[in-house]
MIPA-131632 format. One record per residue (C-alpha): residue number from 1; residue in one letter; x, y, z. Coordinates in steps of 0.25 Angstrom, whole numbers, plus 5000, padded with zeros to 4 digits. Layout:
BEGIN
NUM  A  X  Y  Z $
...
***
This chain:
BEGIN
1  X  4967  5051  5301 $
2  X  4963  5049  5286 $
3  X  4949  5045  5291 $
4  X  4949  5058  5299 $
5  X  4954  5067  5289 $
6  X  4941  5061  5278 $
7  X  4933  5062  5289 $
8  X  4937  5080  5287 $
9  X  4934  5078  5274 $
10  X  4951  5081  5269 $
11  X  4953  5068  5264 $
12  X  4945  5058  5255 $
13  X  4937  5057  5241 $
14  X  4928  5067  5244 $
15  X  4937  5080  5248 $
16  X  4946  5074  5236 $
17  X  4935  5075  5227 $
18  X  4928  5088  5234 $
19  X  4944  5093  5229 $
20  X  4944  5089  5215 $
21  X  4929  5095  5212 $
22  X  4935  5108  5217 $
23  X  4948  5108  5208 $
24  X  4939  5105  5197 $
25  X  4931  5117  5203 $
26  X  4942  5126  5202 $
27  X  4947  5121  5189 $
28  X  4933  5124  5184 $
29  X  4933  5138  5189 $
30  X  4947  5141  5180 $
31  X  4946  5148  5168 $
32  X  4943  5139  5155 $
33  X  4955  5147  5146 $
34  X  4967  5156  5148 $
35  X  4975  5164  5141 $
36  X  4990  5159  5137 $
37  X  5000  5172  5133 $
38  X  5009  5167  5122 $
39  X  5023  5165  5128 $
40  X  5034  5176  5128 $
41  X  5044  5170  5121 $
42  X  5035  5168  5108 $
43  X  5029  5182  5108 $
44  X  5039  5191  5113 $
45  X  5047  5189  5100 $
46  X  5037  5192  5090 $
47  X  5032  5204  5100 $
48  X  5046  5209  5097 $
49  X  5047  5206  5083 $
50  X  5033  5215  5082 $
51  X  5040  5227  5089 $
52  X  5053  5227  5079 $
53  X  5042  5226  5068 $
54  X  5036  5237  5073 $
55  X  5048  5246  5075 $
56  X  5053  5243  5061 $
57  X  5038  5247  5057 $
58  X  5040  5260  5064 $
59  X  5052  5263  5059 $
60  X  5049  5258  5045 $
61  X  5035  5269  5045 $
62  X  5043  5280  5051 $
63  X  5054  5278  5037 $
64  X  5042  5278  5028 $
65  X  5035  5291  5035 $
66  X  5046  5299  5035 $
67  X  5054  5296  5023 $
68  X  5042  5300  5011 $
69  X  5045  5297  4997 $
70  X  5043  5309  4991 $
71  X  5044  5306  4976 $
72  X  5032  5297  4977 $
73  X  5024  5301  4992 $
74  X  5011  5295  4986 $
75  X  5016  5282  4986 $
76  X  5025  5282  4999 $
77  X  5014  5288  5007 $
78  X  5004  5277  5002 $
79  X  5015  5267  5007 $
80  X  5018  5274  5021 $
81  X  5002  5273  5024 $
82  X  5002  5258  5018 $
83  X  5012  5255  5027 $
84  X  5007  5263  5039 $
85  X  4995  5255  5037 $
86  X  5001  5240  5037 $
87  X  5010  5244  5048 $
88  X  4998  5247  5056 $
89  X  4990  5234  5052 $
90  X  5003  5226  5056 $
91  X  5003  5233  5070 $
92  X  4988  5229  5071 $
93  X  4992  5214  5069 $
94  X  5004  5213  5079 $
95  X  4994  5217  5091 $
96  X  4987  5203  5089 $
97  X  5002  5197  5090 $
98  X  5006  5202  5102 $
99  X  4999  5197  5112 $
100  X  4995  5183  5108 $
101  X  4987  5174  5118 $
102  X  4985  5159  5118 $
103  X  4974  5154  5125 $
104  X  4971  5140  5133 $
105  X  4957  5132  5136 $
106  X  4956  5122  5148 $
107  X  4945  5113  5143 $
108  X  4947  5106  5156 $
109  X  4939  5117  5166 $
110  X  4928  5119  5153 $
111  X  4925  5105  5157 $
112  X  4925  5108  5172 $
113  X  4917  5119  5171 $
114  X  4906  5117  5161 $
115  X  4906  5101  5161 $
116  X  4905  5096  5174 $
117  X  4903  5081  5175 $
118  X  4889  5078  5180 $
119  X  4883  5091  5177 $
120  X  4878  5097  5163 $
121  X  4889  5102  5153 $
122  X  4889  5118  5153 $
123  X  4897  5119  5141 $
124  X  4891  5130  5131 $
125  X  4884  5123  5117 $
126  X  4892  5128  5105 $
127  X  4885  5130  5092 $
128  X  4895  5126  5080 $
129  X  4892  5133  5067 $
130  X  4899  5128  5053 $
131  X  4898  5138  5040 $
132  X  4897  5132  5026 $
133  X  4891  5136  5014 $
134  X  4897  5126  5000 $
135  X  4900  5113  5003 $
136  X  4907  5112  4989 $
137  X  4916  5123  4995 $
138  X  4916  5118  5008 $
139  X  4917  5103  5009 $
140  X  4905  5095  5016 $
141  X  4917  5085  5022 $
142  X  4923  5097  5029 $
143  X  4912  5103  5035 $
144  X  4908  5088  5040 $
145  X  4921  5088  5046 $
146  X  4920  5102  5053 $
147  X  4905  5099  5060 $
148  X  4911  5084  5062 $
149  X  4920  5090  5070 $
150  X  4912  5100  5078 $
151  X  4900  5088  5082 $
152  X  4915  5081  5086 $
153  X  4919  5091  5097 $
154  X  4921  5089  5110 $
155  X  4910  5098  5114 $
156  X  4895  5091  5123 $
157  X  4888  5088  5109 $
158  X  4876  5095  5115 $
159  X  4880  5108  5115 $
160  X  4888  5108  5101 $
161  X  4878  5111  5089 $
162  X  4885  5112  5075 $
163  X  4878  5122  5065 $
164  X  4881  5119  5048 $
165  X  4878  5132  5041 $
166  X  4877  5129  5027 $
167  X  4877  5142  5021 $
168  X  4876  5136  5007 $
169  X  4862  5128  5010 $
170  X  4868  5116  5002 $
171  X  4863  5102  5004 $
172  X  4877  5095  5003 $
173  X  4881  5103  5015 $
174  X  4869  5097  5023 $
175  X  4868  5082  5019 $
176  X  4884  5082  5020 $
177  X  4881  5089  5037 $
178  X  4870  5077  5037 $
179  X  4880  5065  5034 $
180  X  4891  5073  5043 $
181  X  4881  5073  5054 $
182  X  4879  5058  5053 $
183  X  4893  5055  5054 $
184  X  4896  5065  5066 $
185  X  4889  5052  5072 $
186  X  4899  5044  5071 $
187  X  4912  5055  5070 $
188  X  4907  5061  5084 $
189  X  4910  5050  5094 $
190  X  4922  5043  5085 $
191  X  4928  5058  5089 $
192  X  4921  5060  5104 $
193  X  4925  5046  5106 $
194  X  4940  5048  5103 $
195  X  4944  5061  5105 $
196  X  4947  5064  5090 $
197  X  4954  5076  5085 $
198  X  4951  5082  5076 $
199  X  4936  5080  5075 $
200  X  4934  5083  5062 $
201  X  4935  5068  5054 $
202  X  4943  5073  5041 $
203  X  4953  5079  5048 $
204  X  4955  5067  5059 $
205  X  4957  5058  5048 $
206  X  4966  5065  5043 $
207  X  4975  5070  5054 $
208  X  4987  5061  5051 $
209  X  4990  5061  5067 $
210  X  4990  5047  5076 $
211  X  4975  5048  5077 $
212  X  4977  5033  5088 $
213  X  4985  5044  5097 $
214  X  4979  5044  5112 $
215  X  4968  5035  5108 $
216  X  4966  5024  5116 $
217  X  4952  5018  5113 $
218  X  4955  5004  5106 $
219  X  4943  5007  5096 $
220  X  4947  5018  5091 $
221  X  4955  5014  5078 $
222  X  4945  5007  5075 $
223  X  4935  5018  5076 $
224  X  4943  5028  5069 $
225  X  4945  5020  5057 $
226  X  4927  5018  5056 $
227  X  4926  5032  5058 $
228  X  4937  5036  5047 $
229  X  4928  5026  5037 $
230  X  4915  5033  5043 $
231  X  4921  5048  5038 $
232  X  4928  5042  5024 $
233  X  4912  5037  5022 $
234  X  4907  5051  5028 $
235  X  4916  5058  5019 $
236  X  4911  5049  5005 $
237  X  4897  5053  5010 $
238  X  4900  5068  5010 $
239  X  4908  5066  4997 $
240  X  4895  5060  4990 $
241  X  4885  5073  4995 $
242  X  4897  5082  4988 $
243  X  4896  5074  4976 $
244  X  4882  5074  4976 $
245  X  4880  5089  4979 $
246  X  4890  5091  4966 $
247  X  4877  5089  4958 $
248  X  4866  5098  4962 $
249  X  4852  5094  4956 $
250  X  4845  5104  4947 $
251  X  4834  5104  4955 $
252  X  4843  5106  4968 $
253  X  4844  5096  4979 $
254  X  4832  5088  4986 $
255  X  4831  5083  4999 $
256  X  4828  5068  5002 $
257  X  4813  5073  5008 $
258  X  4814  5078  4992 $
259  X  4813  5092  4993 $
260  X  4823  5101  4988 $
261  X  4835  5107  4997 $
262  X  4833  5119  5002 $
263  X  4846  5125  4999 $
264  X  4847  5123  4984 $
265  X  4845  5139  4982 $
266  X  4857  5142  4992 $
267  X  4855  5157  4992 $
268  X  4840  5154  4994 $
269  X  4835  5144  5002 $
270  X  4830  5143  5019 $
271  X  4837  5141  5030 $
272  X  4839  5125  5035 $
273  X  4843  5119  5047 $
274  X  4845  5104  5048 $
275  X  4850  5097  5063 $
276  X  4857  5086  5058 $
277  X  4862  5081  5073 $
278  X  4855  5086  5087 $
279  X  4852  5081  5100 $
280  X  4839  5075  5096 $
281  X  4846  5064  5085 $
282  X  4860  5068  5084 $
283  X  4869  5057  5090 $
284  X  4880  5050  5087 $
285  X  4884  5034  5084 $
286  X  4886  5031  5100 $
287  X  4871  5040  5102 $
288  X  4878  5052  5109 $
289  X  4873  5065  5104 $
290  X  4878  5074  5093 $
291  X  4880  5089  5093 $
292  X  4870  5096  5083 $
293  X  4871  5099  5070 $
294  X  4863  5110  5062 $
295  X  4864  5112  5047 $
296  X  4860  5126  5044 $
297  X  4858  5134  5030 $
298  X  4852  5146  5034 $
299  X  4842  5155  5024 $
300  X  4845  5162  5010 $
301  X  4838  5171  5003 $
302  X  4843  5180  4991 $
303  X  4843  5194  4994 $
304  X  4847  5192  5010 $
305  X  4863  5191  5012 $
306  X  4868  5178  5019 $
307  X  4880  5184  5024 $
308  X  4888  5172  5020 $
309  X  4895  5165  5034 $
310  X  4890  5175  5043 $
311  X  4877  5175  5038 $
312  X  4878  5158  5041 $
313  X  4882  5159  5055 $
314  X  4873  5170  5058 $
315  X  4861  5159  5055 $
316  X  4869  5150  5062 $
317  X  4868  5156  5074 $
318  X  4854  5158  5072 $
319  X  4851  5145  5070 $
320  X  4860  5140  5082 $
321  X  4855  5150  5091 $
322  X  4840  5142  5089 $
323  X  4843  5130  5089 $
324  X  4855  5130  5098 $
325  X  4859  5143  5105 $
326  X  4873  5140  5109 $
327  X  4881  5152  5115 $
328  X  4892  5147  5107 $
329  X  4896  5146  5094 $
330  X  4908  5141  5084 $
331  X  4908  5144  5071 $
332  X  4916  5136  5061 $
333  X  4918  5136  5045 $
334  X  4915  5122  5039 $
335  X  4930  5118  5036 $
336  X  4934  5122  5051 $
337  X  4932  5110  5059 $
338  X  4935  5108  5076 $
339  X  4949  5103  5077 $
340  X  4948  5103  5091 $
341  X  4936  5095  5098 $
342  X  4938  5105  5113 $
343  X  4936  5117  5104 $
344  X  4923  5120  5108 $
345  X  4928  5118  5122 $
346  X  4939  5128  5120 $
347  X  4931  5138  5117 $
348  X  4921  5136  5128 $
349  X  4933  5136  5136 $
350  X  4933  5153  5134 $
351  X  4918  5154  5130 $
352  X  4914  5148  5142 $
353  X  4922  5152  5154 $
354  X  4916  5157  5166 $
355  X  4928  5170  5167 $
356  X  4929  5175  5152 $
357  X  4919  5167  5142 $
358  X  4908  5179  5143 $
359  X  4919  5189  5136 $
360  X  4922  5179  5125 $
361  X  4912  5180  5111 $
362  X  4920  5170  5105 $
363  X  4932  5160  5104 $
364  X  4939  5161  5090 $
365  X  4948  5147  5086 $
366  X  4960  5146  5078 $
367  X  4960  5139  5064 $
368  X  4968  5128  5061 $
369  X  4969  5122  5046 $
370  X  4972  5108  5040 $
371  X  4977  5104  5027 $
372  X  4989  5115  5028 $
373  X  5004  5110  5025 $
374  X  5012  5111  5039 $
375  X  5020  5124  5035 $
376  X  5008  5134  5029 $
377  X  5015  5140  5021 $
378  X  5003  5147  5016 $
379  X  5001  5151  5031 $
380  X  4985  5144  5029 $
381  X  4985  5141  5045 $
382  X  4983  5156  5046 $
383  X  4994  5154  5060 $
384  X  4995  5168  5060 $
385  X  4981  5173  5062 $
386  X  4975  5161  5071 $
387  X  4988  5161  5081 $
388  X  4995  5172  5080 $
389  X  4983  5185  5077 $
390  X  4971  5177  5085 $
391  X  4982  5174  5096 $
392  X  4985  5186  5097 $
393  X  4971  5194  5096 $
394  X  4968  5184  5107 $
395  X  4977  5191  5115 $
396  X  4972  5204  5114 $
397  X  4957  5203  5114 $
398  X  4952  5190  5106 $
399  X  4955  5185  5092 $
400  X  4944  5189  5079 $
401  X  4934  5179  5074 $
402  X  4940  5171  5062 $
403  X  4927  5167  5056 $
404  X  4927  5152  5060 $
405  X  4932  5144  5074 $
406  X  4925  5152  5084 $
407  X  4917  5153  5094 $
408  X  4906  5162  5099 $
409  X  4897  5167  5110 $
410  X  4883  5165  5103 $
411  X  4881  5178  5111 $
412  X  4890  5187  5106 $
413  X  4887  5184  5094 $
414  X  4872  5189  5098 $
***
């Protein structure tokens, strides 16, 4: 019987594995994101609370309007149109509250879809811009961490390119981005290699977690402990430049070729573009490829404005769109660095889907910050805005671009 029913072809290895190709099909076919309503019992009672604010409001204007004060009516009607006004302004800000969404990726179909095994990945390249302009303002170490983390990502290294806009022209900020590009060498497949989180090496150090948790390889201690001595030495390095860089010669600085830096006159110098790690010499210790890395300092001239941060990646998508062209772009300030490795994933994850991805010009992500105590009392984690107000925009049409952490359509922007 067994022989017979192989022989129809409903039993055996090749119907089984003619069935698993078609779930996988099918699984493929499945949206890559949903929407998650936030559950009753938590919003209910703070819709109510809005309502019984509202009526005491109402009553409250309606005491005010019909009860003047005659001895001074100047002044009392300044006050009933003050108030009128923040009332109104208040009723602007619940409508973001009252319909708050959450929202969930599956990674899993991405891969499915765009990454089939045997076949060419489809996933979209992504060009990563990072701002900075006074590296005695904005630390050289953070900025190594924040494009660390992005040549880190869990993202094909061919199709991420990482764009440096230093809007200041200074030569601490590019010899700093040419020591970080040579320790990305070795800091890239430590993390690819073991799943590390966060991808940034300051703030994995740091982290006082049990960093041997779900690690299995035997080597890895060891390893860990090489690499923390290979930052503390990458750290001393960018330590000297800023020492050095304290001291600016009177005749500005030279160049090892002997000719003087472009960028001493910062409002008055051209454009430079230097590719410090490509697909033509960029690889890493074990001699797998790196992602690029573009250091950009676009032109000043006095007279012209520069338009400050929107003039910077205004030239940055100039420049990317000729050397790279990727439909998609995130932008990032220089002390914002990728605390999740999947992110570019999560956005592709909207960007990319076959059902709703040509509607959506961009992907906006939450802020998160380090280095506050563990009860804000000076409210720096800015909950409000980035999970209650961006939530709840979310919910009725999308939420507003914050300035950093997003990502866009290169076309839209066109």
């Amino acid at each position: 019987m067994d022989d017979w029913k192989m022989q129809q072809g409903n039993l055996g290895p090749e119907a089984d594995d003619a069935y698993d190709d078609m779930s996988m099909l099918d699984e493929a076919r499945q949206p890559l994101s949903r929407k998650v309503p936030i559950a009753s019992s938590k919003i209910n009672p703070y819709r109510m609370v809005i309502v019984a604010r509202l009526l005491i409001l109402a009553f409250f204007l309606r005491y005010r309007i019909l009860n003047p004060v005659h001895d001074a009516i100047g002044l009392w009607l300044t006050s009933v149109i003050c108030e009128i006004w923040f009332a109104f302004s208040w009723i602007l800000d619940q409508f973001p509250k009252w319909f708050p969404i959450d929202r969930e990726t599956y990674l899993d179909r991405l891969s499915l879809r765009y990454e089939r095994e045997g076949e060419p990945n489809m996933l979209a390249p992504v060009d990563i811009f990072v701002s900075t302009v006074d590296p005695m303002k904005e630390p050289p170490l953070v900025t190594a961490n924040t494009v660390l983390s992005i040549l880190a990502m869990d993202y094909p290294v061919d199709k991420i390119s990482c764009y440096i806009s230093d809007d200041g022209a200074s030569m601490l900020t590019f010899e700093s981005l040419s020591e970080t590009a040579e320790f990305a060498r070795k800091w890239v497949p430590f993390c690819k290699k073991f799943a590390i989180e966060p991808r940034a090496p300051e703030m994995y150090f740091t982290l006082k977690v049990d960093y041997l948790k779900d690690k299995v390889q035997p080597t890895f201690v060891k390893e860990r402990r090489a690499m923390k001595r290979e930052y503390e030495e990458f750290k001393v390095r960018i330590n000297a430049l800023v020492a050095k860089a304290q001291k600016v010669p009177p005749e500005g600085w030279i160049m090892q070729d002997g000719t003087p830096w472009p960028g001493n006159n910062t409002k008055d110098h051209p454009g430079m573009i230097q590719v410090f790690l490509g697909q033509s010499g960029g690889h890493d210790t074990e001699g797998n490829e790196l992602p690029r890395l573009v250091y950009v300092s676009r032109e000043k001239r006095p007279g012209f404005l520069h338009h400050k941060k929107a003039g910077a990646m205004n030239a940055l998508v100039r420049v990317s769109g000729v050397l790279t062209n990727a439909p998609f772009m995130l932008n990032l300030d220089c002390d914002h660095y990728i605390n999740n490795s999947k992110a570019a994933r999560e956005a592709m994850c909207f960007l990319m889907d076959p059902q709703i991805g040509r509607k959506v010009c961009y992907v906006q992500f939450p802020q998160r910050f380090d280095g506050i105590d563990r009860h804000d009392r000076y409210a720096n984690r800015n909950t409000v805005f980035f999970d209650i107000n961006m939530k709840g925009l979310d919910g009725i049409q999308g939420p507003v671009y914050v300035g950093t952490g997003c990502v866009f359509r290169r076309q839209a922007l066109y």
